[in-house]
C-alpha positions, 0 to 999 in steps of 0.5 A, a space after each residue: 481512466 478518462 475512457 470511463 466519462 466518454 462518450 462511449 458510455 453516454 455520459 456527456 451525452 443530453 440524454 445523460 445529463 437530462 437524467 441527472 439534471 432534469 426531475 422529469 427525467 428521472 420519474 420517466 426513467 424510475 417508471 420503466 425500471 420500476 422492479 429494480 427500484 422497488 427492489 432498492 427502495 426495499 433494501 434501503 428501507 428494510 435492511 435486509 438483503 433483498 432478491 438479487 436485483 440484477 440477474 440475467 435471464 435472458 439476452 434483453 439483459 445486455 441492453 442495460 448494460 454500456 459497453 467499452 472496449 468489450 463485447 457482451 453475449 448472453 449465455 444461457 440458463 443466465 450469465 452474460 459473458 464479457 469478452 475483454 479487448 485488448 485496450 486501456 481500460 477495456 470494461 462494462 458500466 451499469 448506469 443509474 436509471 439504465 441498469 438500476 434504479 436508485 442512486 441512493 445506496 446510503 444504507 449499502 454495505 458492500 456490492 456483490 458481484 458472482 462471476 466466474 473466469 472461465 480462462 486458464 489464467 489468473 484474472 485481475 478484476 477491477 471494480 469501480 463506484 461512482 457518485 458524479 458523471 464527472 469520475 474519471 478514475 481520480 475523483 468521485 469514485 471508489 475502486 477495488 480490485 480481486 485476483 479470480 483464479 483459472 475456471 474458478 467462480 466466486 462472488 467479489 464483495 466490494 466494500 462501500 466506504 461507510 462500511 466501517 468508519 475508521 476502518 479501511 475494511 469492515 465484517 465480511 457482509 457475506 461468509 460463504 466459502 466462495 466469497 471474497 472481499 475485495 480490496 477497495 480505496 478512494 475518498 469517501 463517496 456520496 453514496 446518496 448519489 450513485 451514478 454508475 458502477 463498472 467492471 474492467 480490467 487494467 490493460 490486458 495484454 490480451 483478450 480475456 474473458 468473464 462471466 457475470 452470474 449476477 450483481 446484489 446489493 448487501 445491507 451495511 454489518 451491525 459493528 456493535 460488540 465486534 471487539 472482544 475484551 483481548 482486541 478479538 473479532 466476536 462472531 467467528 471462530 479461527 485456529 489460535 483464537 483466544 479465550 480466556 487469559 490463562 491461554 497467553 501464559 500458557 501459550 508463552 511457556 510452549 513457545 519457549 520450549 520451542 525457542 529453545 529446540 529450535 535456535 538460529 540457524 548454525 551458519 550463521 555468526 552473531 549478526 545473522 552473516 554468513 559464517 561458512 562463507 567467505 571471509 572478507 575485511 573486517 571494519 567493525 561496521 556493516 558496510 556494502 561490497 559487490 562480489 561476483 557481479 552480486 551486491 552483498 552488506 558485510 557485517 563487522 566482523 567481515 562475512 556476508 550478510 544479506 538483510 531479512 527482516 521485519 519493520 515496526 518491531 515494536 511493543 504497540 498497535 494502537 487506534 483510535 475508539 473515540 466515537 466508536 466505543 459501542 464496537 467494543 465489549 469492554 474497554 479498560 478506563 484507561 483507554 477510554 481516558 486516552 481515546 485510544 486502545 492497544 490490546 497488544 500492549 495489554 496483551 503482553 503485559 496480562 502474558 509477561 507480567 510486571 516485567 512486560 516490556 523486557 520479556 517481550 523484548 527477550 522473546 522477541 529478539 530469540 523469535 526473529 532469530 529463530 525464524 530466519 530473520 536477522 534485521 530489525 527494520 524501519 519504526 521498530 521499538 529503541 529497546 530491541 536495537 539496546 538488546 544487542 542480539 538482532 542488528 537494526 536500522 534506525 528511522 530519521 523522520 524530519 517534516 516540518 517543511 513547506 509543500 510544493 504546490 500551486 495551491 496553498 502551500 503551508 505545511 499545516 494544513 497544506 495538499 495531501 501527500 505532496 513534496 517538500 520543498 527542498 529548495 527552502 532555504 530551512 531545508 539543509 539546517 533543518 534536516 540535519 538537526 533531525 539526523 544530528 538527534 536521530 543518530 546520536 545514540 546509534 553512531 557508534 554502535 556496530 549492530 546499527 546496520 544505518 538509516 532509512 531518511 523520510 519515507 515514500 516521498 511524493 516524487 510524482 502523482 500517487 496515480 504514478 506508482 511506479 516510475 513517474 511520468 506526469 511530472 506532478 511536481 515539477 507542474 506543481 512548483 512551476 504554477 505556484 506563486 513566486 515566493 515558493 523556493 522551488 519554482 525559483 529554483 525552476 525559473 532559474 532553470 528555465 532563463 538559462 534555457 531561453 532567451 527570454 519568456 516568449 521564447 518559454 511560452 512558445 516551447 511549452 505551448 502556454 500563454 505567460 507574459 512575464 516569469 512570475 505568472 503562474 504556469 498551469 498544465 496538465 500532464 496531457 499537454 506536456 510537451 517535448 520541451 516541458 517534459 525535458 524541463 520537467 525532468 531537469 528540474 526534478 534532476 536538480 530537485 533530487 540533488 539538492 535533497 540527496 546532496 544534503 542528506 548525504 552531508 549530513 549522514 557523513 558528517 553526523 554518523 560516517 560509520 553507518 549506511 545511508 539507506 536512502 528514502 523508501 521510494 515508492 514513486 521512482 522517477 528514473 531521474 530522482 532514482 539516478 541521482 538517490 544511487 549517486 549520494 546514497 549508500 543502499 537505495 530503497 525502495 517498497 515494492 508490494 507485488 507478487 514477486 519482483 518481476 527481474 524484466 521491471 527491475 533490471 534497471 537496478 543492476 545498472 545503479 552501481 549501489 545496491 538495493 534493499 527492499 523497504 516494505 513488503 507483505 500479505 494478509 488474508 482474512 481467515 484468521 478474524 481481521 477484515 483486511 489482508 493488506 496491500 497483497 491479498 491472499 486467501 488463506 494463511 497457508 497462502 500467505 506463507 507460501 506467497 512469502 517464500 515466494 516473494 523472497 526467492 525472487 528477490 533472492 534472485 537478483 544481484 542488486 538487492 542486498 536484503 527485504 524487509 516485512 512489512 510489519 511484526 504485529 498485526 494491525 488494530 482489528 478496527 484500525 490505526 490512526 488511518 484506517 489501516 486493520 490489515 492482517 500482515 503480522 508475523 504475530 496477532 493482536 494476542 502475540 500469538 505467531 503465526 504458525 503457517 507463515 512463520 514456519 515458511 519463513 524460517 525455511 526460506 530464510 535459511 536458504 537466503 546465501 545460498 539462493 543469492 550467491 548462484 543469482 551471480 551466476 
C-alpha cells in the first residue's frame, strides 16, 4: 500500500513536510482551520463527545479532502459520495492541518465513520490511522476493516489501540443499533501524533461507490467494574446472561435432559464414521483413502469418516489481571495470587461441583456428539482424548530453535513471527525428542486421529497471507551473518548455480564482492534470477523441515497421521513439498466460504486436506470482539457456520474443518490480547443455542454433502 505515502496525497511534497517539521507551519495551518481544532481540543480536554466535527454541508467540503484513485461529489443536503476506481488501493485520505486539526488524538477512544453503500452488493470498507508520513501500510498505522451491506447505511466504529489495554477490543463506544465496531490490527500507535486518516477499498475488482455522512471522534469507555463476578460484561443486558449462581446448576440439569433426547446422530458408529456407508478394510487406526475422485479418513473399524470438529476442548480461558484489577468487581484471592483469572474454570466447578473436572469432561464429551461433531481438535484438554468417546488430535509443539533472520537472530529475544532455522544442526535431534514425548501416551490408541506438527509457521511475510510471493525468508537467510545455517545452506545453493560471486551479484542485480557479504534486498528489487533462487531455497528449506518431521512421525507413532503444520502462509513451493511427506496437509483458512476458484489447487496435492482453524464471532451476546470473521448477530454466526461448512463439504480434497475454539475467550483477553466470542459455549459454559443448533443440522448432513462433491 505505498500508494498511501505518494505523491498523490501530498506527503513527500514541501509544503507537507514544512507542516510536519516547521512551528510556523502549524500555527499557520491551526489559525485557518481553527473550528476543527476548537473542536478537538474540546474533546481531549473535556471527554466528552463533542459536535461531529467533520460534516459536509456544502461542496467547499471536498477540498479538504486528498484523493487517490477515486473521485469525490458533493451530494446534497450533506454527504460526499466517493466513487472508487478500479485500482490497487483506490481511497480517500483526511490530513492533519488539511481535514482536521489536532493530531493529538491521546484521549480518543474509537473514530466514527457514518456512511452508507448505496450499491447492490456487499462492500468491504477499510479504514487505516496513521501516526508518521512515513506509514505505508506495514508500519506506523493501524487498519481496520467492516463488511457494509447492499443500500445499507451505518456508522463504523474504528477502535484506536488504547481502547482497551490488553485487550484487541474494548466496550463498544457507541450502541446505537446501526453501529458497528470494526475490526482493526496494528502495533500500538502514537496517538499524540495523528497525521492522516483514510477510507479505501483493497482492489475492487470494479468500480464501487460510497457515501460519507460524517466523521466524529469518540472519547475513550470508562473500563472500571466492567467484569462481573462470573467473568460477565456489567453494562448490558443479552439472552442467556447470568445472574446469580443457582442459574449454572439449574441451567446444567436442563441440558442434561436435552442430552438425553437428543444423542448422536443414528449413522453414525462409535467414532462418528459413517455406518450406513460403505464398508471398507478395517486396520484398527484411522487412515486416509481416496474414493470416487473424493478424499476421505477411515475410522478403524473401516467406514467413512469426514472430521468435524472443535479445537481447544479444554477446561481453561485464562488472562492476565495484572494492572488491570480495577476492570473487575470482584476478584477470588487466588486470582490476584496468580495474576491471572479464569472465570470458565470457576465456573464449572460453582456448576459441577467437587468433581468438576470429570462432569465437565462427561458433559463435554455427549455435547460434541450431540451436536454433530465427531473431532476433538488441536490444544484440547488430554483428559477428553482418556474419556474414549470423541476421536482427537494430538498437538506437537517444538520451538527452541533459532530464527532466520538478518537482524539478530537468537531465539530469546529474537524477530517476531520468523522461521525457524531448520538447517541448524539442533533441528532433526531436537524435534524429535518433542515427537518422542508428544506421542508417548497416544501411539497406541485407535481413537488418536494423528498430529498436527508446529502451527502457522512464518513461510513468508505475514502481509503475504496467502501463497507467499515476497520471499521474506529466503531474503532474510541470504542477508544474515555467515554463521546462520540457512544462509549456508543458501550459498551452498547459490555456488552450484554460478561460476563464481560476480556472476551471482550481476544475476541478482546487487553489489557483493565475496559469498560471506550479507545480501540486502527488498521484495521490489527481486528479480527473475533471485526469484528462481529464492524459490529453490524455500523447496529445500521445506524439505528438510518435512523430510524430518516425517522420519520422525514414522519412527515414533507409524500407526498415526501426520497432519501436517496448519499453514497459513502457503508458498506453493513449501505447500508441494508438505504433500510429499505428510499424510493430510493443513491449512487455516478464516474467510466466508472456501472459494473452490482459490483452492482448486488442493485437488491436484494427491493427499488430502483438513482444515485447521476456522470461526466467527459478533458481538450481541456481551464480548467486544467477534474474532478474525465478523458477523452481526448470533443468528448470523450460525448460519455463516453452516454455510462455511458446506462449502468445504463441497470440495473432493478436504477430509474435515475444524472450529476454532470450544470457549469463548477471556472478555478482557488472553496472554495476547485475543477477547473474541468464537465459543460454542460462553465464559458461563452456557451453548450457545443459535449456533449449536445450526451445527447440529449441518453436521448431520456432512457424508451426504461430501460424497455428491465427487460427482
Amino acid at each position: 500500500m505505498d500508494d498511501w505515502t505518494s505523491d498523490v496525497f501530498g506527503l513527500r511534497s514541501r509544503a507537507m513536510r514544512a507542516y510536519f517539521d516547521s512551528t510556523v507551519s502549524r500555527a499557520t495551518l491551526a489559525g485557518r482551520f481553527l473550528p476543527l481544532l476548537v473542536a478537538s481540543i474540546a474533546l481531549i480536554a473535556g471527554g466528552a463527545e463533542p459536535l461531529p466535527p467533520l460534516v459536509f454541508s456544502d461542496s467547499n467540503a471536498l477540498s479538504q479532502l486528498s484523493a487517490n484513485n477515486v473521485t469525490l461529489r458533493w451530494a446534497p443536503p450533506g454527504a460526499v459520495r466517493v466513487e472508487f476506481q478500479k485500482a490497487a488501493w483506490p481511497g480517500v485520505r483526511f490530513e492533519a492541518g488539511k481535514a482536521y486539526g489536532a493530531m493529538d488524538w491521546s484521549a480518543v477512544g474509537g473514530l466514527a465513520l457514518d456512511l452508507r453503500n448505496p450499491g447492490g452488493k456487499p462492500l468491504d470498507v477499510h479504514v487505516r490511522v496513521d501516526d508518521d508520513p512515513k506509514a505505508n501500510g506495514a508500519v506506523h498505522c493501524r487498519q481496520g476493516h467492516a463488511t457494509v451491506g447492499p443500500r445499507e447505511r451505518v456508522t463504523l466504529v474504528f477502535p484506536m489501540e488504547a481502547t482497551a489495554p490488553g485487550m484487541r477490543a474494548g466496550p463498544a463506544m457507541e450502541t446505537g443499533k446501526s453501529s458497528r465496531r470494526m475490526q482493526a490490527t496494528g502495533r500500538p500507535l502514537d496517538c499524540s501524533h495523528i497525521v492522516a486518516f483514510l477510507v479505501f477499498l483493497a482492489k475492487p475488482d470494479q468500480p464501487r461507490s460510497l457515501e460519507l455522512f460524517g466523521v466524529r471522534w469518540l472519547p475513550k469507555p470508562e473500563l472500571s467494574g466492567i467484569v462481573d463476578s462470573f467473568g460477565q460484561y456489567t453494562r448490558a443486558e443479552w439472552p442467556g446472561k447470568l445472574h446469580a449462581e443457582t442459574e449454572l446448576t439449574e441451567r446444567g440439569a436442563k441440558e442434561q435432559r436435552w442430552l438425553h433426547e437428543h444423542p448422536r446422530v443414528t449413522d453414525r458408529d462409535e467414532f462418528g464414521g459413517w455406518k450406513k456407508g460403505p464398508q471398507l478394510k478395517a486396520t484398527g487406526f484411522f487412515r486416509a483413502e481416496q474414493r470416487d475422485g473424493c478424499w476421505w479418513l477411515v475410522t478403524p473399524n473401516g467406514h467413512l469418516f469426514w472430521s468435524i470438529g472443535s479445537t481447544c476442548v479444554r477446561p481453561e480461558s485464562s488472562g492476565p489481571i495484572k494492572g488491570r484489577e480495577t476492570m473487575f468487581e470482584a476478584l477470588p484471592e487466588e486470582f490476584a495470587k496468580k495474576g491471572h483469572a479464569d472465570f470458565y474454570r470457576l465456573n464449572l466447578a460453582r456448576k459441577y461441583g467437587e468433581n468438576w473436572l470429570a462432569e465437565w469432561v462427561g458433559t463435554t464429551c455427549a455435547r460434541l456428539p450431540a451436536w454433530g461433531f465427531n473431532t476433538i481438535a488441536n490444544w484440547s484438554a488430554s483428559d477428553t482424548f482418556r474419556a474414549h468417546k470423541v476421536p482427537y488430535t494430538a498437538t506437537v509443539s517444538c520451538g527452541g530453535l533459532l530464527f532466520i533472520s538478518a537482524e539478530e537472530y537468537k531465539h530469546v529475544p529474537g524477530p517476531a513471527r520468523r522461521l525457524p532455522d531448520f538447517f541448524n544442526e539442533r533441528f532433526p535431534e531436537h524435534y524429535e525428542a518433542a515427537i518422542a514425548k508428544a506421542t508417548a501416551e497416544w501411539r497406541d490408541d485407535p481413537w488418536c486421529i494423528g498430529y498436527f506438527v508446529d502451527n502457522e509457521l512464518a513461510w513468508d511475510s505475514w502481509a503475504q497471507l496467502g501463497t507467499g510471493g515476497e520471499y521474506l525468508t529466503a531474503r532474510e537467510a541470504i542477508g544474515a551473518p555467515p554463521t546462520l545455517s540457512a544462509r549456508q545452506a543458501f550459498v551452498k545453493l547459490l555456488r552450484v548455480k554460478y561460476s563464481d560471486v560476480e556472476a551471482f551479484a550481476k544475476a541478482w542485480g546487487v553489489a557483493v564482492r565475496s559469498w560471506d557479504d550479507p545480501v540486502t534486498i527488498k521484495p521490489v528489487q527481486l528479480n527473475a534470477a533471485s526469484r528462481a533462487d529464492c524459490s529453490a531455497f524455500m523447496t529445500a528449506l521445506a524439505e528438510r523441515y518435512f523430510s524430518v518431521v516425517s522420519a520422525a512421525m514414522k519412527k515414533h507413532t507409524p500407526n498415526q497421521l501426520y497432519l501436517g503444520c496448519r499453514f497459513a502462509i502457503r508458498p506453493k513451493e513449501v505447500v508441494a513439498v508438505a504433500a510429499k511427506y505428510c499424510d493430510v496437509v493443513s491449512f487455516n483458512i478464516y474467510a466466508d466460504t472456501v472459494d473452490p476458484e482459490k483452492w482448486k489447487s488442493a485437488n491436484d496435492l494427491g493427499k488430502p486436506v483438513v482444515i485447521g482453524e476456522f470461526h466467527f464471532g459478533a458481538t450481541d451476546r456481551g464480548m467486544f470482539h467477534t474474532g478474525l470473521r465478523p458477523t452481526k448477530s448470533q443468528a448470523e454466526r450460525a448460519k455463516a457456520y453452516a454455510k462455511y461448512v458446506r462449502s468445504v463439504l463441497a470440495m473432493p480434497a478436504f477430509v474435515g474443518c475444524h472450529w476454532f475454539q470450544y470457549v469463548d475467550q477471556p472478555l478482557t483477553g488472553r496472554f495476547d490480547g485475543e477477547n473474541y466470542n468464537i465459543g460454542l459455549v460462553s465464559v458461563t459454559d452456557t451453548p450457545y443455542p443459535e449456533l449449536t443448533a445450526e451445527a447440529r443440522k449441518v453436521n448431520a448432513q456432512v457424508y451426504q454433502l461430501h460424497r455428491s462433491a465427487a460427482r
